[in-house]
LOGU-524647 format. One record per residue: x, y, z of N, C-alpha, C in turn; residue number from 1; residue in three letters. Coordinates in steps of 0.05 Angstrom, whole numbers, padded with zeros to 5 digits. Layout:
{{X Y Z} {X Y Z} {X Y Z} NUM ALA} ...
REM end
This chain:
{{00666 00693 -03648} {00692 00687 -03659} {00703 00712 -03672} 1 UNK} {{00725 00722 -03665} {00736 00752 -03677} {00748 00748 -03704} 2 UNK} {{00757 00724 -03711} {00777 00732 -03736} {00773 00699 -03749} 3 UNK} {{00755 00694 -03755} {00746 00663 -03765} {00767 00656 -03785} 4 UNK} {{00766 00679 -03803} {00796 00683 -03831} {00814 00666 -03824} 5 UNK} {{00828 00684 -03799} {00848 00674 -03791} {00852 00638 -03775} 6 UNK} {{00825 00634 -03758} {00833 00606 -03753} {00828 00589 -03770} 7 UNK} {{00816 00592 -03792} {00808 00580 -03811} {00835 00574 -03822} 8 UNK} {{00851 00594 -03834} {00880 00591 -03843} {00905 00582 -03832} 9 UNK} {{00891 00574 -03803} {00901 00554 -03785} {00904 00525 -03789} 10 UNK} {{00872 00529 -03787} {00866 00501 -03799} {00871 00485 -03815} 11 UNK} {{00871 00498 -03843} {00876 00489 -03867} {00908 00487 -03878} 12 UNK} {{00924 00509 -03867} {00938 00512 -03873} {00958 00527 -03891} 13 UNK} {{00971 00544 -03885} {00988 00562 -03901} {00988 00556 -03932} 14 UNK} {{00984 00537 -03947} {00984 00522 -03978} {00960 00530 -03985} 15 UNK} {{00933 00529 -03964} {00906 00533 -03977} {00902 00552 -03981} 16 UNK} {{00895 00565 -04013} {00879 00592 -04006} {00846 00591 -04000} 17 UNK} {{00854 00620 -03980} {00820 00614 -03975} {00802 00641 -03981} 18 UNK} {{00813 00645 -04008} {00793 00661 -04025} {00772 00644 -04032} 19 UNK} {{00778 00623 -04040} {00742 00600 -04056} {00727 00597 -04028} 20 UNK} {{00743 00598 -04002} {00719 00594 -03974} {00706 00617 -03969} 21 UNK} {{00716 00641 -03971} {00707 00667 -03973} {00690 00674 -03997} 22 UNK} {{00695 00660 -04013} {00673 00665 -04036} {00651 00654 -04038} 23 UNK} {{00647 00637 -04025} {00623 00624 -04023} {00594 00631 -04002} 24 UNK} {{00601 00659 -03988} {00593 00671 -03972} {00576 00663 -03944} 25 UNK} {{00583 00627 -03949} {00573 00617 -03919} {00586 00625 -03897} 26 UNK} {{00577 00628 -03872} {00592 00630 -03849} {00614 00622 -03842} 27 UNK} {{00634 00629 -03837} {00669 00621 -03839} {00660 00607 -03810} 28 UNK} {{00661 00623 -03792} {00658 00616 -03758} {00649 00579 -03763} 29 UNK} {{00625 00578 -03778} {00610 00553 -03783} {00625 00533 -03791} 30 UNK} {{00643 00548 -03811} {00671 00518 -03829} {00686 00514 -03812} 31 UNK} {{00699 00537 -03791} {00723 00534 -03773} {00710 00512 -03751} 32 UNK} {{00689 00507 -03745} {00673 00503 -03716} {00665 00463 -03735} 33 UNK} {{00660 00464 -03755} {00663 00438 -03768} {00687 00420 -03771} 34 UNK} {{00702 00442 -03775} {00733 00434 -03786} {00746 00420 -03767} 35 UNK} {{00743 00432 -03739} {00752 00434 -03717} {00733 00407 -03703} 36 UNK} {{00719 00397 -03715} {00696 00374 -03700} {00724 00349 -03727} 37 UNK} {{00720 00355 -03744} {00730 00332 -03761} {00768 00331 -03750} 38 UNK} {{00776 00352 -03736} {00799 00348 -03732} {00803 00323 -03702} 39 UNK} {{00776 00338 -03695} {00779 00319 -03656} {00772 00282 -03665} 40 UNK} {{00753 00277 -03690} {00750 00254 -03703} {00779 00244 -03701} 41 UNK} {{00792 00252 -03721} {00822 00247 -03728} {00834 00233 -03698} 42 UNK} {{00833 00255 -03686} {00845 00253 -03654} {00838 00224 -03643} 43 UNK} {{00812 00225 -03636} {00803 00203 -03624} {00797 00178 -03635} 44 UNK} {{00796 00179 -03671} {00802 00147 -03674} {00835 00146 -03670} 45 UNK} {{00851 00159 -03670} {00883 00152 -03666} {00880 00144 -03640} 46 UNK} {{00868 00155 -03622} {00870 00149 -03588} {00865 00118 -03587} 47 UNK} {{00825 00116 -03598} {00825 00086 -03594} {00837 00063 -03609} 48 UNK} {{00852 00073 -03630} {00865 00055 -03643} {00891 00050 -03627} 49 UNK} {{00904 00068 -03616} {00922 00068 -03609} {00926 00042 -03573} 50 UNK} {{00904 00056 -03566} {00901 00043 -03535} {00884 00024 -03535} 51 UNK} {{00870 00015 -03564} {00845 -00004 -03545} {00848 -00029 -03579} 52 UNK} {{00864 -00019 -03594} {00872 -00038 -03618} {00846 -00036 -03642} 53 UNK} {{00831 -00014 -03635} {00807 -00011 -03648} {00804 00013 -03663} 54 UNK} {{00796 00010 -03693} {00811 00027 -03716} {00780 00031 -03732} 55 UNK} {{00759 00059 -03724} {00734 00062 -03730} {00736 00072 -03761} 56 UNK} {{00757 00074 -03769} {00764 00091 -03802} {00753 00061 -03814} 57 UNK} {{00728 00049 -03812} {00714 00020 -03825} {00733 00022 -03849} 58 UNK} {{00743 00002 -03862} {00745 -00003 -03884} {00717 -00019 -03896} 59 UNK} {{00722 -00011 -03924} {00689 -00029 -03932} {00681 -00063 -03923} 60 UNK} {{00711 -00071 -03924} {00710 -00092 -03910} {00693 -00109 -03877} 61 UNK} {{00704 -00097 -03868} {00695 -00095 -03844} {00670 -00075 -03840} 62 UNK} {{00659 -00061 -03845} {00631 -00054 -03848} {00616 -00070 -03855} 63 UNK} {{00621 -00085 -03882} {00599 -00112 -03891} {00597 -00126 -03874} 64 UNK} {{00624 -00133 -03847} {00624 -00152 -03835} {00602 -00150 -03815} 65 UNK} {{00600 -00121 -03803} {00593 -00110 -03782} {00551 -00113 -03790} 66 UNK} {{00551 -00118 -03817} {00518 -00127 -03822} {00506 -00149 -03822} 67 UNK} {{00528 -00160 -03809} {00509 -00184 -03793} {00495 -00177 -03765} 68 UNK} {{00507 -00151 -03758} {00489 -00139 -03733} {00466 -00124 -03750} 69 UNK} {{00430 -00140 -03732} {00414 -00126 -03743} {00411 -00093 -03750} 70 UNK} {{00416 -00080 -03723} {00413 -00053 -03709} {00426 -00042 -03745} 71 UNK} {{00447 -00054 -03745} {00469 -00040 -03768} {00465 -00037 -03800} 72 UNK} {{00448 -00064 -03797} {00444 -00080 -03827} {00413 -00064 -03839} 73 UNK} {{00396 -00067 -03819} {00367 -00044 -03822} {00364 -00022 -03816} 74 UNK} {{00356 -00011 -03834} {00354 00013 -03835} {00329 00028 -03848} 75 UNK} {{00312 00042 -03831} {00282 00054 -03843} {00291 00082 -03858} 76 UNK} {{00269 00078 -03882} {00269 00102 -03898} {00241 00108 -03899} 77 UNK} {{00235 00133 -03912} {00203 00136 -03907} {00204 00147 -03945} 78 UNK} {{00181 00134 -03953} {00165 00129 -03982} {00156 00158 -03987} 79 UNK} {{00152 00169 -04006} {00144 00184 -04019} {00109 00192 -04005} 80 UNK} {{00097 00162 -04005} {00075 00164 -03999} {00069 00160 -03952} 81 UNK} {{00093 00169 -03952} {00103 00171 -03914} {00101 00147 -03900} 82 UNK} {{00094 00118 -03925} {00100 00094 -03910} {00139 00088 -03910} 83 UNK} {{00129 00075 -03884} {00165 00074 -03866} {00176 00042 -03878} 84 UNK} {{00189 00035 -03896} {00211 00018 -03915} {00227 00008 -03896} 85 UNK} {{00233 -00011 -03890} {00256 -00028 -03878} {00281 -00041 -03904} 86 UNK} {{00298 -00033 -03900} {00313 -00045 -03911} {00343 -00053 -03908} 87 UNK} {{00348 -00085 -03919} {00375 -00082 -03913} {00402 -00085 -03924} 88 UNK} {{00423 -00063 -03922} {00434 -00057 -03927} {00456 -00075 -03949} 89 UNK} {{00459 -00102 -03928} {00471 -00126 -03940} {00458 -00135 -03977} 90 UNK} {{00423 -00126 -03966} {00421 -00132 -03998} {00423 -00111 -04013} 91 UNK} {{00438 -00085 -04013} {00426 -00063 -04026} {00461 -00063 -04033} 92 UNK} {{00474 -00064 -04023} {00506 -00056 -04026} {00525 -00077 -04028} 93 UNK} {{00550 -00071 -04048} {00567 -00092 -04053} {00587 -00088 -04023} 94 UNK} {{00606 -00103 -04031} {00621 -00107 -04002} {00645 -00093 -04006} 95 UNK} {{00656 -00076 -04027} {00676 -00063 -04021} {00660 -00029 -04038} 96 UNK} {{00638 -00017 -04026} {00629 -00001 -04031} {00636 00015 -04003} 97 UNK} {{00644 00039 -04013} {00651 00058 -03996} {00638 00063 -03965} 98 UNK} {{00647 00068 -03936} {00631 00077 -03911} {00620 00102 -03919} 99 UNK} {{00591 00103 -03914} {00585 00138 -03902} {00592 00140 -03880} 100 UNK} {{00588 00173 -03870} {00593 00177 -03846} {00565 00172 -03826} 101 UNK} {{00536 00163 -03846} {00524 00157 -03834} {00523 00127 -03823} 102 UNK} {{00538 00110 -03839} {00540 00084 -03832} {00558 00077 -03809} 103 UNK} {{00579 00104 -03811} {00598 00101 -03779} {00583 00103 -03764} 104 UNK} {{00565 00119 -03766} {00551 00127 -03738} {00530 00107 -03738} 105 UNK} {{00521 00086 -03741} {00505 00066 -03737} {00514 00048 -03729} 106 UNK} {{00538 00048 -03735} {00569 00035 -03721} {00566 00041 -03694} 107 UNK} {{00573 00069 -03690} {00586 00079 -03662} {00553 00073 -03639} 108 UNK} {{00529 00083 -03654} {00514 00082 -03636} {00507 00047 -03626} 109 UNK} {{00509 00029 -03636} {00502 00012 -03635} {00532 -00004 -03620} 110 UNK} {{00549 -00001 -03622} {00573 -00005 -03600} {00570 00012 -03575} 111 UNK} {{00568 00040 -03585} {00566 00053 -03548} {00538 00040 -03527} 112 UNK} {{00512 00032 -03543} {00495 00016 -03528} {00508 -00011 -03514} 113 UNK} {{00518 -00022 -03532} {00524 -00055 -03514} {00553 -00036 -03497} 114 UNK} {{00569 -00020 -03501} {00585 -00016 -03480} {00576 -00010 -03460} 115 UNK} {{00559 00008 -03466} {00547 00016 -03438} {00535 -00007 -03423} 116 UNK} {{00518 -00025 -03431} {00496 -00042 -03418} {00525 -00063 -03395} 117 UNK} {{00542 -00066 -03413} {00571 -00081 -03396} {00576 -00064 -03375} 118 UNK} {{00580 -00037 -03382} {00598 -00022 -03363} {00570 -00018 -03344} 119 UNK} {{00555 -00010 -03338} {00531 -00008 -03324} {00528 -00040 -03307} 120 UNK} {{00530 -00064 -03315} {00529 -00083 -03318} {00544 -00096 -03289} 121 UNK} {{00568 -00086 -03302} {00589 -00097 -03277} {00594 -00074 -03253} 122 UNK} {{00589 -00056 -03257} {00581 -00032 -03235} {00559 -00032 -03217} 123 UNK} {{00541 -00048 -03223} {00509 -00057 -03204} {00508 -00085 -03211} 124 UNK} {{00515 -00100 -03212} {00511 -00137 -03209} {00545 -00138 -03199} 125 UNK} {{00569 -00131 -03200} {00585 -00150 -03201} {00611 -00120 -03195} 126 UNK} {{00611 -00105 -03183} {00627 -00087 -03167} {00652 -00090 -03158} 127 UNK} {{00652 -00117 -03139} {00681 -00124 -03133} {00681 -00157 -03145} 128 UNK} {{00678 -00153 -03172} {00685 -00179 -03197} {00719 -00188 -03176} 129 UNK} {{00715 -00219 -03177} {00742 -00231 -03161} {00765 -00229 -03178} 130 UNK} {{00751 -00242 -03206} {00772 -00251 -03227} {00775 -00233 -03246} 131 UNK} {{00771 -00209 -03244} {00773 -00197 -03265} {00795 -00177 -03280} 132 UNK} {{00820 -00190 -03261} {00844 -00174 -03269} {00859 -00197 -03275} 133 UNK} {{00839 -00221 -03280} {00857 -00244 -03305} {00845 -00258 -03319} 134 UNK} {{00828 -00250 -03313} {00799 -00270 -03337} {00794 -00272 -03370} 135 UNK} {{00804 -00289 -03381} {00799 -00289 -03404} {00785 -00316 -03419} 136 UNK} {{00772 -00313 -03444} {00752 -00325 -03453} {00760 -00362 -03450} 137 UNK} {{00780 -00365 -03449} {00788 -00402 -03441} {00781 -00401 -03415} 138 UNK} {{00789 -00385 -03395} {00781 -00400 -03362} {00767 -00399 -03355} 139 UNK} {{00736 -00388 -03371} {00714 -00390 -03360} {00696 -00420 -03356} 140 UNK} {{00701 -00439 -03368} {00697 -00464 -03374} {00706 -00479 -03349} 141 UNK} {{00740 -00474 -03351} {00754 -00483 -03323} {00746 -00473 -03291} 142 UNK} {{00735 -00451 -03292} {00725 -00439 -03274} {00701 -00461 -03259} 143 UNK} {{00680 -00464 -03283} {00658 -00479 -03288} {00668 -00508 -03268} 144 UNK} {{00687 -00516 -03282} {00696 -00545 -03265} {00698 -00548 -03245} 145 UNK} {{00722 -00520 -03235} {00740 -00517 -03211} {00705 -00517 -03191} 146 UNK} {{00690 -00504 -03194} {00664 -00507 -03185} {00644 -00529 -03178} 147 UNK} {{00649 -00542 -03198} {00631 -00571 -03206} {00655 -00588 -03180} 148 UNK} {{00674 -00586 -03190} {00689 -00606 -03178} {00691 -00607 -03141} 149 UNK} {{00692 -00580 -03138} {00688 -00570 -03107} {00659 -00574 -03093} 150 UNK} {{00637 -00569 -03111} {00613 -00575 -03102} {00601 -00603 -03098} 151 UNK} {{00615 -00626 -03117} {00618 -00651 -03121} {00636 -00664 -03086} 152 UNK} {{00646 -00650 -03072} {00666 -00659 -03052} {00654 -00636 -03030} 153 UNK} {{00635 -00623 -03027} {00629 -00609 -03008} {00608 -00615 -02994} 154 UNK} {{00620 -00616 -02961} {00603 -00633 -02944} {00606 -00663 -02940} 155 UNK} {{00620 -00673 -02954} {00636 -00693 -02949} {00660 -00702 -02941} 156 UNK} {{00666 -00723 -02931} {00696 -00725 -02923} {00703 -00745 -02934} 157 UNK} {{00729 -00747 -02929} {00743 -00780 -02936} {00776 -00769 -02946} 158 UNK} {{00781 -00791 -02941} {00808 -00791 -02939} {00833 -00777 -02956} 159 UNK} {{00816 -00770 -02980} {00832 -00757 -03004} {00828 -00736 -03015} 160 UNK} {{00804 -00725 -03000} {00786 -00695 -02996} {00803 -00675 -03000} 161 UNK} {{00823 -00674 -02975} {00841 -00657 -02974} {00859 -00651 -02998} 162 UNK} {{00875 -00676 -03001} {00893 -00668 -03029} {00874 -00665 -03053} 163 UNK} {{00863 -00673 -03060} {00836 -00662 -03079} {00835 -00639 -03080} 164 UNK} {{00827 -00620 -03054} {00822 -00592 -03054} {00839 -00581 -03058} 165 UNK} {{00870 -00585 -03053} {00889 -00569 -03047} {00906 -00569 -03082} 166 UNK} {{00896 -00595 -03095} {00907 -00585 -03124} {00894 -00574 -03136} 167 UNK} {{00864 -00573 -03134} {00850 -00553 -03147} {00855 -00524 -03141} 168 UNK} {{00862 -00513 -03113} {00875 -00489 -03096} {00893 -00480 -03116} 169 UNK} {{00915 -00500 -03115} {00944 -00498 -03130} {00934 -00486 -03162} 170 UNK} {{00919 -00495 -03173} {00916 -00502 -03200} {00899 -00468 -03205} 171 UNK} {{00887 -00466 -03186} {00870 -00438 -03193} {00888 -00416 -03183} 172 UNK} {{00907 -00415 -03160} {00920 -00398 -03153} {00937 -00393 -03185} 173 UNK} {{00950 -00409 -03198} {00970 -00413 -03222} {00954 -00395 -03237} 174 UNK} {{00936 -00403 -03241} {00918 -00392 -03268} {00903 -00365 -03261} 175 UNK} {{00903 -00358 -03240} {00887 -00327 -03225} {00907 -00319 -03202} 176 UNK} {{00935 -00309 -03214} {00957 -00300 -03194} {00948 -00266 -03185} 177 UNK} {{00931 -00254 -03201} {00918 -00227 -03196} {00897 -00228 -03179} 178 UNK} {{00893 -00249 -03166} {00854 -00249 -03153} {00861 -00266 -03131} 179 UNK} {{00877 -00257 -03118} {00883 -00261 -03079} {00861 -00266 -03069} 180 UNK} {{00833 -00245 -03074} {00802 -00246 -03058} {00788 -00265 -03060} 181 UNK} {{00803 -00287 -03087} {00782 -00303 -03090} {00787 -00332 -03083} 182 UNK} {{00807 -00328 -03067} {00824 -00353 -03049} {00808 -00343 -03024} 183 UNK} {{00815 -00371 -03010} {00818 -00404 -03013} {00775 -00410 -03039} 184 UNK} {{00792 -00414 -03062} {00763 -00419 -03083} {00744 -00447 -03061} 185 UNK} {{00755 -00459 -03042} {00733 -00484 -03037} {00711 -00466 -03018} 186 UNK} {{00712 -00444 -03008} {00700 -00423 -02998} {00677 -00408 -03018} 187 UNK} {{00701 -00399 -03036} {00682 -00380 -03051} {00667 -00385 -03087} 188 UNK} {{00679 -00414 -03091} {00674 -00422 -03112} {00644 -00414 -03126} 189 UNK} {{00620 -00419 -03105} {00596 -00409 -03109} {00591 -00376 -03122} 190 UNK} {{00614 -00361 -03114} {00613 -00330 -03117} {00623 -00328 -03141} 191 UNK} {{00641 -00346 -03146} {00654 -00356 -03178} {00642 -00368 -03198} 192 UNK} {{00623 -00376 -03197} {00605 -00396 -03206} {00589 -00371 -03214} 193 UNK} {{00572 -00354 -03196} {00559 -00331 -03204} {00573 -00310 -03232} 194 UNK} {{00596 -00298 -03225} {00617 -00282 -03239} {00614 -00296 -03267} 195 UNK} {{00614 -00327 -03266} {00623 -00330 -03301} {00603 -00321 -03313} 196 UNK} {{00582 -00316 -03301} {00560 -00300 -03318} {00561 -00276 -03341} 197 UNK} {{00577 -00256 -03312} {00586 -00236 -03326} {00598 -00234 -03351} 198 UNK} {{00622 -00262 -03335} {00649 -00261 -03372} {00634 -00272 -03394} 199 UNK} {{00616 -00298 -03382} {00593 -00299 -03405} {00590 -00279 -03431} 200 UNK} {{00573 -00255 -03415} {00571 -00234 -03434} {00583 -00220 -03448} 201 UNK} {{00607 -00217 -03431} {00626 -00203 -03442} {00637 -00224 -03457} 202 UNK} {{00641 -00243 -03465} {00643 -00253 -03490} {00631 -00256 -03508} 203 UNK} {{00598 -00256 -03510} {00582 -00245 -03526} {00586 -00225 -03534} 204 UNK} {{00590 -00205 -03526} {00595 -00172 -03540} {00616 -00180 -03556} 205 UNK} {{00642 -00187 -03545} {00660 -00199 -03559} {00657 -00210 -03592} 206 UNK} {{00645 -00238 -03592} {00642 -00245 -03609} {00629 -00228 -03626} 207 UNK} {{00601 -00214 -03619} {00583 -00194 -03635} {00602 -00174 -03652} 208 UNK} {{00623 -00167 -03636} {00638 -00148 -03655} {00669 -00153 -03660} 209 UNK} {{00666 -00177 -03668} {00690 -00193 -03667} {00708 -00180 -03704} 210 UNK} {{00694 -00171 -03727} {00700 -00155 -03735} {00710 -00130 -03729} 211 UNK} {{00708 -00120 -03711} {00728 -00092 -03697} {00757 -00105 -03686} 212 UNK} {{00755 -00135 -03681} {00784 -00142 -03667} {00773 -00125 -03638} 213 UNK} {{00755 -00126 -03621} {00739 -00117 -03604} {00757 -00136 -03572} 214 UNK} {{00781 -00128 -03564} {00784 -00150 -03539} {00781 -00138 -03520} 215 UNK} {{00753 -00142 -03507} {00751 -00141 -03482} {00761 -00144 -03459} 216 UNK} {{00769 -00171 -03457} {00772 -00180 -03437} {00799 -00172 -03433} 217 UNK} {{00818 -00157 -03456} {00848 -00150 -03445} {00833 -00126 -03432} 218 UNK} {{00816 -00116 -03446} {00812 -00084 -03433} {00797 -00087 -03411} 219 UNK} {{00792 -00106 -03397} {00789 -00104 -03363} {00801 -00113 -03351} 220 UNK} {{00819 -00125 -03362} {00843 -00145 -03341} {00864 -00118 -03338} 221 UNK} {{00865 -00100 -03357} {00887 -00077 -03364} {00881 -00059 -03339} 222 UNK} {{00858 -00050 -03339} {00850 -00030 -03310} {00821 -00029 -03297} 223 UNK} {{00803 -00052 -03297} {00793 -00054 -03291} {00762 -00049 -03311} 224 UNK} {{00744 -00029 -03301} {00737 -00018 -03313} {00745 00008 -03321} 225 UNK} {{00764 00029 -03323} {00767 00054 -03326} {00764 00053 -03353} 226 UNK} {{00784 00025 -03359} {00793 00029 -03392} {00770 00032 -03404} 227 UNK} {{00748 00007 -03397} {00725 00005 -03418} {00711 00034 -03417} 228 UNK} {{00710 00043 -03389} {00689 00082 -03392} {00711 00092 -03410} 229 UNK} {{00732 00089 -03415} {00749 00115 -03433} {00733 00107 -03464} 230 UNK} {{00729 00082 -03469} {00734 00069 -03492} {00694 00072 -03493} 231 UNK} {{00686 00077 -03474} {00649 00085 -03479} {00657 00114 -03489} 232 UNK} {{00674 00132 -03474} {00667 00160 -03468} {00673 00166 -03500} 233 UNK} {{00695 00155 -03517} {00706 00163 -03541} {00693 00159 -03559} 234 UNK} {{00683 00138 -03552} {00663 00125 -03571} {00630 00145 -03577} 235 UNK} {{00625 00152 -03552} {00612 00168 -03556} {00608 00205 -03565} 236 UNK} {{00632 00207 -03562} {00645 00232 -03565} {00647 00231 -03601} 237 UNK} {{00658 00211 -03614} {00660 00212 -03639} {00628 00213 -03650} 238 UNK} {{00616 00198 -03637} {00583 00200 -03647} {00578 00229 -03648} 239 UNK} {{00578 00240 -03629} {00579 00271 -03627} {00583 00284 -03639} 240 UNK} {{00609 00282 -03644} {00620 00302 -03667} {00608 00296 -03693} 241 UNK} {{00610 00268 -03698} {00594 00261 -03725} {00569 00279 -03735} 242 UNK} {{00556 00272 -03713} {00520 00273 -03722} {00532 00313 -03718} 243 UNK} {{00553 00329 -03709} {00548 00357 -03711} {00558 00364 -03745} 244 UNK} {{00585 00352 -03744} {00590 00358 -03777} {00569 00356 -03797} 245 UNK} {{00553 00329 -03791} {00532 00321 -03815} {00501 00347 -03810} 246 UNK} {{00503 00361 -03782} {00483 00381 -03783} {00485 00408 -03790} 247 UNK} {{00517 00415 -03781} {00528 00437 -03787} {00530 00446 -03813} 248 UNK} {{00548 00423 -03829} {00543 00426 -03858} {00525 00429 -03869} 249 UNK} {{00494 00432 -03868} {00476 00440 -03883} {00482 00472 -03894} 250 UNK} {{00495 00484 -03878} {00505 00516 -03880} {00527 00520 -03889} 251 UNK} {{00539 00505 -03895} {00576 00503 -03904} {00572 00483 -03929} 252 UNK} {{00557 00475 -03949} {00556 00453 -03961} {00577 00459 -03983} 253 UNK} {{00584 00480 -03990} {00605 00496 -04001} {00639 00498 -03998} 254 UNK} {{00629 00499 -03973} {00665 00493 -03951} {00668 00473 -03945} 255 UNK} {{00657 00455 -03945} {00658 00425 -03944} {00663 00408 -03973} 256 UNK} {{00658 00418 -03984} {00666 00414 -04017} {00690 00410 -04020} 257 UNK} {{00698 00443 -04017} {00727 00448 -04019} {00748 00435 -04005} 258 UNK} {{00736 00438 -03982} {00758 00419 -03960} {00761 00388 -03985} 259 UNK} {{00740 00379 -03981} {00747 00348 -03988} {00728 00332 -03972} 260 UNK} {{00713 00342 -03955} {00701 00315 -03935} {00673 00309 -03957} 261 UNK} {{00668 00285 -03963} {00651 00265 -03977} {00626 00257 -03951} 262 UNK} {{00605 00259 -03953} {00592 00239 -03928} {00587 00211 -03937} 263 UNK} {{00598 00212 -03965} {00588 00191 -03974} {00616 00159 -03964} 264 UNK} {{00634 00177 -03960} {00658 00162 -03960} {00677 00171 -03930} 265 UNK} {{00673 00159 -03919} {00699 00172 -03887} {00723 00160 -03891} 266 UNK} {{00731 00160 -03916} {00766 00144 -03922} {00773 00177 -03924} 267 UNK} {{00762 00197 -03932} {00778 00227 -03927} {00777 00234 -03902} 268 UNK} {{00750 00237 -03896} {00749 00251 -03859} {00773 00238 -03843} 269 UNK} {{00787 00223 -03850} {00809 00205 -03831} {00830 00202 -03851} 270 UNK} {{00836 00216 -03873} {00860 00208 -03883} {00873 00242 -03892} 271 UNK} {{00891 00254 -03873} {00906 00285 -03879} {00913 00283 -03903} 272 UNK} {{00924 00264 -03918} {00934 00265 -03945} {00912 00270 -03961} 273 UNK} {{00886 00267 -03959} {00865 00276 -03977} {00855 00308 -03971} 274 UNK} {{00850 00299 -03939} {00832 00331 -03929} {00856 00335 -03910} 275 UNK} {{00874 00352 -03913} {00894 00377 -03903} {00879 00392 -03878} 276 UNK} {{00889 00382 -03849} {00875 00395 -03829} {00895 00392 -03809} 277 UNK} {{00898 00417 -03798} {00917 00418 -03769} {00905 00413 -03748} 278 UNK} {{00907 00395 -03733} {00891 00378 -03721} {00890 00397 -03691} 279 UNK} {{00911 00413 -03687} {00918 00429 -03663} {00906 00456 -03681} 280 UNK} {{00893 00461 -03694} {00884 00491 -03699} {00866 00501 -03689} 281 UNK} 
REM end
């Protein structure tokens, strides 16, 4: 980096002086290359807040909520004497006690796992999903019927077979005007019958992170899967950056001061009115 000074004074901004960052004789390159990780943060919770209704700046609120997930709620420490402590969090902390940025990231890792296992999920079991550009958590039940009811009348005849089939036809065409492939259903109901499996789960994840306001099921009806890989890829990208700021700063613990970023608290790392950062620097 030729002139760290200078992107640094990018960064921060024309108001900061950055005689106290220069005085502190840590590596500038190191604060600019941090600064610049907490600015892409910024970036990308605006993205997924913006596109996917999902807002990772936890309030303490919704963090407590989020400890009803084990993965989130336990957490190992190692004893003085190098035995490994389980403990959890729920009993150790009040409920409007500040996020670390380590607690986001127990957050993020433990969301980008179940995203992935979905997105992996329906890419090798369920590829060309019928219903899945209208599927939401009520028609899975009705699906169930439209099934029951077709398999209840299959292989049989009689006189009222026909209109029978043809309002159930009607009734599923109404309710799945996006899923052409999965007409005539007295055909493929069996392949439908399989699929609710999928939305199954994906309503489990759902519910599991139903504190994020977490909707799935708009975000596959929206574009399939692309949305959900954007909404893995960010997700994991913020982990990224996380776990570099919290390693980087061991060398900057000085310039990180100054700035304002807390690890103890991520209501700064996400709020410009506290920590002053040009997000394009």
């Amino acid at each position: 980096m030729r002139d760290p000074k200078r992107i640094l004074k990018k960064l921060v901004g024309p108001d900061t002086d950055l005689e106290p960052f220069d005085a502190t004789g840590e590596p500038l390159e190191q604060a600019v290359g941090t600064f610049r990780d907490v600015g892409q943060c910024r970036k990308i919770r605006d993205f997924i807040k913006t596109n996917f209704g999902v807002d990772l700046a936890l309030s303490p609120k919704t963090f407590y909520s989020l400890l009803e997930i084990g993965p989130i709620n336990y957490i190992e420490t190692t004893q003085r004497d190098l035995e490994v402590e389980t403990i959890s969090l729920k009993d150790t902390r009040n409920p409007d006690d500040p996020v670390s940025i380590g607690n986001l990231n127990s957050v993020l890792r433990e969301l980008y796992k179940d995203l992935l296992l979905l997105h992996e999920r329906i890419h090798k079991d369920f590829p060309d999903a019928l219903l899945i550009r209208d599927m939401r958590p009520e028609l899975i039940e009705r699906c169930f019927d439209f099934a029951d009811r077709l398999e209840s009348m299959h292989g049989k005849w009689s006189l009222l077979k026909g209109g029978k089939v043809r309002d159930i036809e009607n009734e599923f065409a109404t309710l799945f005007p996006n899923s052409p492939d999965a007409r005539p259903l007295e055909s493929k109901f069996p392949l439908i019958r399989h699929e609710m499996e999928l939305y199954q789960s994906v309503l489990r994840t759902e519910k599991k992170w139903q504190a994020l306001e977490l909707d799935l099921f708009t975000i596959l009806r929206g574009n399939e899967t692309k949305d959900l890989g954007l909404l893995l890829q960010n997700a994991q990208e913020m982990g990224n950056r996380l776990w570099q700021i919290i390693y980087q700063s061991s060398e900057i613990k000085k310039c990180v001061e100054l700035l304002g970023i807390d690890f103890a608290n991520i209501h700064p790392l996400f709020d410009n009115e506290t920590v002053r950062l040009n997000n394009n620097g």
